[in-house]
PQR file with spaces between the fields and no chain letter, atoms N, CA, C, O and H, PARSE charges and radii, in Angstrom:
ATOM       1  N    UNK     1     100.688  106.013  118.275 -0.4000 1.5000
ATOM       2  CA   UNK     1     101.940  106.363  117.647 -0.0000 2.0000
ATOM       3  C    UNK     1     101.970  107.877  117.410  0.5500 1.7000
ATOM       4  O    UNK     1     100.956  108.574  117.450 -0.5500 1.4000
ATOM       5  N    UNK     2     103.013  108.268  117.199 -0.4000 1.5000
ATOM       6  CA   UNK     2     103.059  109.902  117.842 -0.0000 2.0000
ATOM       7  C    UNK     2     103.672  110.003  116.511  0.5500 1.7000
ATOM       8  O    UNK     2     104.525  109.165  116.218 -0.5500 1.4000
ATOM       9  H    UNK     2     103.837  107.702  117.166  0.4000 1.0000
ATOM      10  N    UNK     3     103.311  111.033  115.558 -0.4000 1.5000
ATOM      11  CA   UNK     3     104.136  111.377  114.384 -0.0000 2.0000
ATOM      12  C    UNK     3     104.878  112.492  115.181  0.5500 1.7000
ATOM      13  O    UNK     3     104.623  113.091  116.226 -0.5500 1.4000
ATOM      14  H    UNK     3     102.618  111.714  115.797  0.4000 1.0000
ATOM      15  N    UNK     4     106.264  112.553  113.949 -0.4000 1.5000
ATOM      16  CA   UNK     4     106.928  113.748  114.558 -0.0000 2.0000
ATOM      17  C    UNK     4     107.558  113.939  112.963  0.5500 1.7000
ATOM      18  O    UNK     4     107.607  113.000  112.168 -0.5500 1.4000
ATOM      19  H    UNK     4     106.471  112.066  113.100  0.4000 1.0000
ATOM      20  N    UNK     5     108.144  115.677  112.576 -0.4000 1.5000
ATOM      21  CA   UNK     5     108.836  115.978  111.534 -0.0000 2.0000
ATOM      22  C    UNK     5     110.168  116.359  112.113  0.5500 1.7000
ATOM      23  O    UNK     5     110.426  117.136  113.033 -0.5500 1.4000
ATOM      24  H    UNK     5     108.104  116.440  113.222  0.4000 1.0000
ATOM      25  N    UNK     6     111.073  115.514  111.241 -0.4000 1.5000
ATOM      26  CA   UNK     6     112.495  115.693  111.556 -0.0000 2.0000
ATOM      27  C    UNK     6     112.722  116.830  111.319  0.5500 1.7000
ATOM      28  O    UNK     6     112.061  117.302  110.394 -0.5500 1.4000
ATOM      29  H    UNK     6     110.864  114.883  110.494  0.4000 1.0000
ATOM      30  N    UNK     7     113.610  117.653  111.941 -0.4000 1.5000
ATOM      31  CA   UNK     7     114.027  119.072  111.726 -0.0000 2.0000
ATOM      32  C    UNK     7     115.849  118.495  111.479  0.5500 1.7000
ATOM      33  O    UNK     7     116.401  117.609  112.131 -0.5500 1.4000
ATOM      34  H    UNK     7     114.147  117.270  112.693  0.4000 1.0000
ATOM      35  N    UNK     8     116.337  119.150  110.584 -0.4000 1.5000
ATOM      36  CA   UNK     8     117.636  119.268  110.290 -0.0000 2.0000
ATOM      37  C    UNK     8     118.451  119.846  111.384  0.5500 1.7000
ATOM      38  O    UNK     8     118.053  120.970  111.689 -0.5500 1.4000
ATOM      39  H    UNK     8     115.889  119.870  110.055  0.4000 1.0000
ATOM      40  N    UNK     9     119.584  119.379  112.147 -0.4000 1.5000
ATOM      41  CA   UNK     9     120.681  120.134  112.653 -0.0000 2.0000
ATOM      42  C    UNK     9     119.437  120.362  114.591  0.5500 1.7000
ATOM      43  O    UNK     9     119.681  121.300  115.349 -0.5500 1.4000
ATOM      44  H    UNK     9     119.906  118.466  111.899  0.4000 1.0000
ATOM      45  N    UNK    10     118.365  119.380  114.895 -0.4000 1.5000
ATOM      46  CA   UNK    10     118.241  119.083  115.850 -0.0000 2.0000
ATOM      47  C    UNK    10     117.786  117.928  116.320  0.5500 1.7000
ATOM      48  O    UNK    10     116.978  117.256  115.679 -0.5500 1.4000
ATOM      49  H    UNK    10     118.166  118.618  114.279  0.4000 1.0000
ATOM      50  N    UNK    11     118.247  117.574  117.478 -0.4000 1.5000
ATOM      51  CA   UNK    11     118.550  116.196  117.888 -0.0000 2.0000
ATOM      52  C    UNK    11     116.697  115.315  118.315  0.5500 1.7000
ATOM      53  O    UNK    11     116.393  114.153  118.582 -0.5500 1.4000
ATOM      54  H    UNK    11     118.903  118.120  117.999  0.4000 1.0000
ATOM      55  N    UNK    12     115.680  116.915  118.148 -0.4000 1.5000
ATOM      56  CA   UNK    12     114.165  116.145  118.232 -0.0000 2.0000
ATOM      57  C    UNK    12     113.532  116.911  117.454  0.5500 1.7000
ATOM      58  O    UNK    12     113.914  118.025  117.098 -0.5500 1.4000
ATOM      59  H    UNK    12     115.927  117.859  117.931  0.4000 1.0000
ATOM      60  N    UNK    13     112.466  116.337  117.121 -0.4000 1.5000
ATOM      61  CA   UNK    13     111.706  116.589  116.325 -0.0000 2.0000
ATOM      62  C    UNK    13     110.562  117.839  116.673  0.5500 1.7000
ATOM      63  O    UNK    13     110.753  118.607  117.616 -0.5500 1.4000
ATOM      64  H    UNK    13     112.155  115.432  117.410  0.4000 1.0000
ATOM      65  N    UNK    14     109.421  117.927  115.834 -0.4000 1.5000
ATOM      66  CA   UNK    14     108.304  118.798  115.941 -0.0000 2.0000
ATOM      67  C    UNK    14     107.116  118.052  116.308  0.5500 1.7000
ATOM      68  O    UNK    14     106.958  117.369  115.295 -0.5500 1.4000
ATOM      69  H    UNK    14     109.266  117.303  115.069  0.4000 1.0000
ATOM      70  N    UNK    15     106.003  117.682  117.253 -0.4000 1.5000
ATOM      71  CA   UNK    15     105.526  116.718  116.740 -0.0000 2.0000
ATOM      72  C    UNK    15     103.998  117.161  116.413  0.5500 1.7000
ATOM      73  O    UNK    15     103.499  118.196  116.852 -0.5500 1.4000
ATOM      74  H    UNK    15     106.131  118.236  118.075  0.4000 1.0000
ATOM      75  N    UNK    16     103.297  116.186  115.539 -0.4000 1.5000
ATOM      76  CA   UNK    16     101.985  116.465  114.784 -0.0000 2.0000
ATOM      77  C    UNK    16     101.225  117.694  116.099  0.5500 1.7000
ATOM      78  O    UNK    16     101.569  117.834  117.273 -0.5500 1.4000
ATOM      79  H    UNK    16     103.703  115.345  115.182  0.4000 1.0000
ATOM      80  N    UNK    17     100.444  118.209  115.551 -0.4000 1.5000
ATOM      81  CA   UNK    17      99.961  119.460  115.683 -0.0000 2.0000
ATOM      82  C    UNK    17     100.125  120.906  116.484  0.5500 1.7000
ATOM      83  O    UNK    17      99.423  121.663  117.156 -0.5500 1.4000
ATOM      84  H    UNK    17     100.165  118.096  114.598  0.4000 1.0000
ATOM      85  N    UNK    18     101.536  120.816  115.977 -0.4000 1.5000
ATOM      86  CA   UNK    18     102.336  122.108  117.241 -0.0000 2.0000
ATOM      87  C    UNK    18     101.464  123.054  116.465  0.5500 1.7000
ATOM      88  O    UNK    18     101.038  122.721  115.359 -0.5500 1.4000
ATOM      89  H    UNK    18     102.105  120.201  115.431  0.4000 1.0000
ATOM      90  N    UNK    19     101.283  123.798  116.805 -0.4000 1.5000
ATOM      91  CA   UNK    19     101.233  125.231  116.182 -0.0000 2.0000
ATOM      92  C    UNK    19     101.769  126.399  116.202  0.5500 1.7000
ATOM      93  O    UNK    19     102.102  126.846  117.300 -0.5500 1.4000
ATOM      94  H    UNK    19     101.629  124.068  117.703  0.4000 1.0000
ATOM      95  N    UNK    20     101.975  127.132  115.091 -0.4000 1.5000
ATOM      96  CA   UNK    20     102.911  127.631  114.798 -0.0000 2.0000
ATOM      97  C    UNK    20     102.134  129.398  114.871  0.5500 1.7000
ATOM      98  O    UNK    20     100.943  129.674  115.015 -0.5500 1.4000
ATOM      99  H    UNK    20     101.704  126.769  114.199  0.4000 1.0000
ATOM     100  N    UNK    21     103.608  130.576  114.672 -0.4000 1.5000
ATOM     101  CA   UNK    21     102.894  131.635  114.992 -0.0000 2.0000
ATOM     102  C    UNK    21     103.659  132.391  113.611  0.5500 1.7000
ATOM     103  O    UNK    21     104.694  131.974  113.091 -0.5500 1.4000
ATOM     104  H    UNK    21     104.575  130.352  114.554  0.4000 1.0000
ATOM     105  N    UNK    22     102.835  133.662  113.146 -0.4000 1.5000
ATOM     106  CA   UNK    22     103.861  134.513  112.515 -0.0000 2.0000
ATOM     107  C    UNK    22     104.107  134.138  111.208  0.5500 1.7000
ATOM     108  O    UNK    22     105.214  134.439  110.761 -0.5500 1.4000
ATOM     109  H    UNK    22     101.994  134.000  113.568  0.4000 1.0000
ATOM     110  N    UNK    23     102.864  133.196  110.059 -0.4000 1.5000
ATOM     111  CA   UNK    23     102.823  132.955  109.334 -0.0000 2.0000
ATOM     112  C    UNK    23     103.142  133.540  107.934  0.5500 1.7000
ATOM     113  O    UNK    23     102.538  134.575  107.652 -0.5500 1.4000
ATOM     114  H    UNK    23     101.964  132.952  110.422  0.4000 1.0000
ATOM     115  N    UNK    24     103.913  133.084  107.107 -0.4000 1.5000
ATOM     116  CA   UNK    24     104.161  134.376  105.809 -0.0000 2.0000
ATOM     117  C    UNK    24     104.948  133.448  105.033  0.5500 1.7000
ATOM     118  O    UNK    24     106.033  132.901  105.226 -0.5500 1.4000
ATOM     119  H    UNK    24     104.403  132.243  107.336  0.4000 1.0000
ATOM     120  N    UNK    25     103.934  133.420  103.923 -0.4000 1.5000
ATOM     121  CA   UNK    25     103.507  132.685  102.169 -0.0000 2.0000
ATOM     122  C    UNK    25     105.436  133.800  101.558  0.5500 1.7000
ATOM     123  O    UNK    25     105.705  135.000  101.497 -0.5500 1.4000
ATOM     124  H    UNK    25     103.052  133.864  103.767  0.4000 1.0000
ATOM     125  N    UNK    26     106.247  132.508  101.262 -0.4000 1.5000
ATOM     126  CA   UNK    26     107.492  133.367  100.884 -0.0000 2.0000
ATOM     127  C    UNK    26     108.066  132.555   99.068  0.5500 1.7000
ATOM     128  O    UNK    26     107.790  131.469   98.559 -0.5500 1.4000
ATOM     129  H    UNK    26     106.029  131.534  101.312  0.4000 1.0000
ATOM     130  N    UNK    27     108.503  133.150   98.819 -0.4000 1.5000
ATOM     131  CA   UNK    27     108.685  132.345   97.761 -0.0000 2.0000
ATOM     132  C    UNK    27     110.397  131.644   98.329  0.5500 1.7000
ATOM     133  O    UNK    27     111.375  132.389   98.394 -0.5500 1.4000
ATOM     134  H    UNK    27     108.727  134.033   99.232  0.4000 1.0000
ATOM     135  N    UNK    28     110.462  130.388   98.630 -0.4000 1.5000
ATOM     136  CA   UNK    28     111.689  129.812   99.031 -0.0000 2.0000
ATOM     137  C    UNK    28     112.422  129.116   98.424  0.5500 1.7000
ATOM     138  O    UNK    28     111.800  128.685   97.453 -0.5500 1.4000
ATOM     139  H    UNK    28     109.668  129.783   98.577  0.4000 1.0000
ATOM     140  N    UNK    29     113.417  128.749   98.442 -0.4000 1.5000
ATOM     141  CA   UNK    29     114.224  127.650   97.742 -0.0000 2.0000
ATOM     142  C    UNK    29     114.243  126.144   98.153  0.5500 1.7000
ATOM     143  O    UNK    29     114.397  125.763   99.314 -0.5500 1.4000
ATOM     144  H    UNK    29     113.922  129.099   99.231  0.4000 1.0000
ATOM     145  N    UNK    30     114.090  125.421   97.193 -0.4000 1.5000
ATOM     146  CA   UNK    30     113.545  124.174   97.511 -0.0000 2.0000
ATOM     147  C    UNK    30     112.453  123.445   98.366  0.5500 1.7000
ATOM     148  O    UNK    30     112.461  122.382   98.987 -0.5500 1.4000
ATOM     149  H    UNK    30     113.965  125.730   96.250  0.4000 1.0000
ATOM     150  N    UNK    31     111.554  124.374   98.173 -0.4000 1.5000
ATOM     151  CA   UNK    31     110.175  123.670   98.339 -0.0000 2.0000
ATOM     152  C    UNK    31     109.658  124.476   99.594  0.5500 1.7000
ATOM     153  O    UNK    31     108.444  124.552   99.780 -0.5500 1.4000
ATOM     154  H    UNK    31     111.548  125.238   97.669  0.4000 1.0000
ATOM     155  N    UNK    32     110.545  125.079  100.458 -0.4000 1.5000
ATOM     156  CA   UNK    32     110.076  125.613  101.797 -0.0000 2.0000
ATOM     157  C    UNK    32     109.581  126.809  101.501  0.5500 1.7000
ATOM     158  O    UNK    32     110.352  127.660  101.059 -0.5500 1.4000
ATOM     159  H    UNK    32     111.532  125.017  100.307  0.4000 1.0000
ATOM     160  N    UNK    33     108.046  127.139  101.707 -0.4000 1.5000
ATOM     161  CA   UNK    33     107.397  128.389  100.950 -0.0000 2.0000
ATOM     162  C    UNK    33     106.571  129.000  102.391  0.5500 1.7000
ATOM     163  O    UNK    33     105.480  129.564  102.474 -0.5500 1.4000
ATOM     164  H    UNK    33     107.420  126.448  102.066  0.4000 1.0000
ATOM     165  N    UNK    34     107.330  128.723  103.202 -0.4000 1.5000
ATOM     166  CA   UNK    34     106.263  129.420  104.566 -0.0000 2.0000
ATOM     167  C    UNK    34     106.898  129.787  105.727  0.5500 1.7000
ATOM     168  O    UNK    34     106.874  128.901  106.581 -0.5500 1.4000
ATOM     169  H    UNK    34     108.216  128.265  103.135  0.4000 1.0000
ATOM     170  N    UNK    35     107.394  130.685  106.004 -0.4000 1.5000
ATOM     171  CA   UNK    35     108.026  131.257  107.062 -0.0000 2.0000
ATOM     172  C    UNK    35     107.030  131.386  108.283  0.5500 1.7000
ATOM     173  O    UNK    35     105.974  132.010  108.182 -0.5500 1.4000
ATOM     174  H    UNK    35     107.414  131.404  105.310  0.4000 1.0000
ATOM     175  N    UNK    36     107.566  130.551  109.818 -0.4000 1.5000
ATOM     176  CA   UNK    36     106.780  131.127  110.708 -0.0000 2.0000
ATOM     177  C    UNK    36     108.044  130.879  111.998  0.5500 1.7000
ATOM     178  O    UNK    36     109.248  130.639  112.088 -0.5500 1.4000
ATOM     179  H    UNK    36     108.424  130.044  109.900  0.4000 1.0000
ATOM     180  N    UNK    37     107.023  131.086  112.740 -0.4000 1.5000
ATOM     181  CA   UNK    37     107.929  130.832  114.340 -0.0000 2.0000
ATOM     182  C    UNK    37     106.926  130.023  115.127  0.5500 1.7000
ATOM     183  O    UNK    37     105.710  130.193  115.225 -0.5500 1.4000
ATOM     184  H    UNK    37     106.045  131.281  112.666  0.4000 1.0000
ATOM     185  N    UNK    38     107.925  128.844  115.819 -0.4000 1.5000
ATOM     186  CA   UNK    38     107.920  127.906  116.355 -0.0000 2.0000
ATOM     187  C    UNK    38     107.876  128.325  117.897  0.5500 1.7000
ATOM     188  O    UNK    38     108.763  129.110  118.231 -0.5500 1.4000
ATOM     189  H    UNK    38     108.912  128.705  115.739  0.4000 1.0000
ATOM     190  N    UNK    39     107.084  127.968  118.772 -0.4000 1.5000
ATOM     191  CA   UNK    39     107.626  128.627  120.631 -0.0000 2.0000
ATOM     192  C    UNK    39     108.022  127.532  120.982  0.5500 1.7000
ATOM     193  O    UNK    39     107.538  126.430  120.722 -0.5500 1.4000
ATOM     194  H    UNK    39     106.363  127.330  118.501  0.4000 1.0000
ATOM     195  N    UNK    40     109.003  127.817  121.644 -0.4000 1.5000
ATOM     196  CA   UNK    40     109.921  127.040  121.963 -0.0000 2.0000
ATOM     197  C    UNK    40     111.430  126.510  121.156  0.5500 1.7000
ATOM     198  O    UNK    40     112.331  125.909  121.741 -0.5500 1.4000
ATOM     199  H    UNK    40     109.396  128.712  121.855  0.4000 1.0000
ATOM     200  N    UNK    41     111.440  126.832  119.933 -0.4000 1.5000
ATOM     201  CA   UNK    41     111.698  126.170  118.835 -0.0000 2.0000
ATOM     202  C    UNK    41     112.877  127.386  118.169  0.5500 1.7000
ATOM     203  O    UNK    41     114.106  127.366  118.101 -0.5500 1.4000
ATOM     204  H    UNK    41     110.708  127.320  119.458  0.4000 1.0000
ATOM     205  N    UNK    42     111.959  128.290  117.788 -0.4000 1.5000
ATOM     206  CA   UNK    42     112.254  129.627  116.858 -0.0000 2.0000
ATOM     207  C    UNK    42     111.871  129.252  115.349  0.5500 1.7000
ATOM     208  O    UNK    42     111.223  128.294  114.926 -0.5500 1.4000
ATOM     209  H    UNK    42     110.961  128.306  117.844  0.4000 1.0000
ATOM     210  N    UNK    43     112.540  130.423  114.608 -0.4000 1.5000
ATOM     211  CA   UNK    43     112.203  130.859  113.107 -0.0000 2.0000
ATOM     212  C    UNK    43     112.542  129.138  112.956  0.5500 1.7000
ATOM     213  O    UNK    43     113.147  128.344  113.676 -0.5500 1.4000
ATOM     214  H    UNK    43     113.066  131.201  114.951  0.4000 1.0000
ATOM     215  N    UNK    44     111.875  129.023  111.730 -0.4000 1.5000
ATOM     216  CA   UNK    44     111.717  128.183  110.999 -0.0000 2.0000
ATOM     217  C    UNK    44     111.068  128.199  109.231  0.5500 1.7000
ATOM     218  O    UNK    44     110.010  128.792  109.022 -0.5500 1.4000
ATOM     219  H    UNK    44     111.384  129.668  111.145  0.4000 1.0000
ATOM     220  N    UNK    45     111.867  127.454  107.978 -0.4000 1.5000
ATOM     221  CA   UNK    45     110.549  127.293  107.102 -0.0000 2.0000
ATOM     222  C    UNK    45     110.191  126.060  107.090  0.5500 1.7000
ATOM     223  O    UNK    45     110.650  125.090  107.693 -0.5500 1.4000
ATOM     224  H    UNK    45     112.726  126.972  108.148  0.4000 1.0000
ATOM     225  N    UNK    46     109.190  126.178  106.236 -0.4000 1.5000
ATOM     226  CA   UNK    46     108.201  124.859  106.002 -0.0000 2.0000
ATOM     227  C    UNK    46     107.919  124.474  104.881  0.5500 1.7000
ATOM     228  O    UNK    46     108.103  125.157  103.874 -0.5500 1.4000
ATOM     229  H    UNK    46     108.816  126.966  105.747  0.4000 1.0000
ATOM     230  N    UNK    47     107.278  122.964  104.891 -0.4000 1.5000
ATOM     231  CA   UNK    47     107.236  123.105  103.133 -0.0000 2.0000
ATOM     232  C    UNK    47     105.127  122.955  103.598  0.5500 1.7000
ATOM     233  O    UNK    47     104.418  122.657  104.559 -0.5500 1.4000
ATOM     234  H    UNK    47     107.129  122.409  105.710  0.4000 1.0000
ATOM     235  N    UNK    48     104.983  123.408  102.123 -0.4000 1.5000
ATOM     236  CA   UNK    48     103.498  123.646  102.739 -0.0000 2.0000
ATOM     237  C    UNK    48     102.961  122.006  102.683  0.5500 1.7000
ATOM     238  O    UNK    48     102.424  121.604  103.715 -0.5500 1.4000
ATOM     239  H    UNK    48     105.559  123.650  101.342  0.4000 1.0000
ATOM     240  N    UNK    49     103.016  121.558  102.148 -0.4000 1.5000
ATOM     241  CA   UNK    49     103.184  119.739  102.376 -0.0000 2.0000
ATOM     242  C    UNK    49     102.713  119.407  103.537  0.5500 1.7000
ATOM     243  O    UNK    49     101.836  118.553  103.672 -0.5500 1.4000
ATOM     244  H    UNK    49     103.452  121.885  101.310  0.4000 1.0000
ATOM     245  N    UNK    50     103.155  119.936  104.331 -0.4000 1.5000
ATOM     246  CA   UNK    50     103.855  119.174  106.143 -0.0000 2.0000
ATOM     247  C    UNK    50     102.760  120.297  106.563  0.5500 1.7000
ATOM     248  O    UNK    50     102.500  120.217  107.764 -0.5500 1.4000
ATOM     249  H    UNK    50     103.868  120.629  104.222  0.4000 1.0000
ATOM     250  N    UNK    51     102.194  121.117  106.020 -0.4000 1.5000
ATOM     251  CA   UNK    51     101.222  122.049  107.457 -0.0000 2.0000
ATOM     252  C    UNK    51      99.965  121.660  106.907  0.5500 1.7000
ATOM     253  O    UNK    51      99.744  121.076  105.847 -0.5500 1.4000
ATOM     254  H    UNK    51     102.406  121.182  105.045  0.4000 1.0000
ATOM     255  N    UNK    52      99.107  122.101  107.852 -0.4000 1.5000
ATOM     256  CA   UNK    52      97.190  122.113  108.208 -0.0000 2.0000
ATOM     257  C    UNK    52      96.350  122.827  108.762  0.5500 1.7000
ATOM     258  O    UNK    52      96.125  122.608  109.952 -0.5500 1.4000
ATOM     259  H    UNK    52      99.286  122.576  108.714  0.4000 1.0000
ATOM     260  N    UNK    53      95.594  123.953  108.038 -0.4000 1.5000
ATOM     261  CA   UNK    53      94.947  124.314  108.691 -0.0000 2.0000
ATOM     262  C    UNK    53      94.415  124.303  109.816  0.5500 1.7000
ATOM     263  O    UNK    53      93.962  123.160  109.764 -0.5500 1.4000
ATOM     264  H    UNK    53      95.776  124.131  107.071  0.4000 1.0000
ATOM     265  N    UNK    54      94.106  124.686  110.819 -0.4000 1.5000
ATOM     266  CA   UNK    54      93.828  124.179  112.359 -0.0000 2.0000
ATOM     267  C    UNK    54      92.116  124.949  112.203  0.5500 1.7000
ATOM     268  O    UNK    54      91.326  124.894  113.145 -0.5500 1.4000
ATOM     269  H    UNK    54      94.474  125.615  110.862  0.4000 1.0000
């Protein structure tokens, strides 16, 4: 079974262990505290919840 995180306002998801580039600890609104970029994807935040050290 393949996890995947729904992304808002696209029709697929992210799925478990993309990795991400361009990391930066932000103070955000409603829970999303991590700015990075996605390839393929683009800017994105995150909630730190949903990420993992690699």
């Amino acid at each position: 079974m393949t996890r995947t995180l729904k992304v808002k306002g696209s029709p697929s998801g992210i799925k478990a262990g993309t990795k991400v580039r361009g990391i930066r600890l932000v103070d955000g609104a409603d829970g999303h505290d991590i700015d990075c970029r996605i390839d393929g994807f683009g800017a994105m935040q995150l909630k730190s919840s949903v990420v993992k050290k690699a």
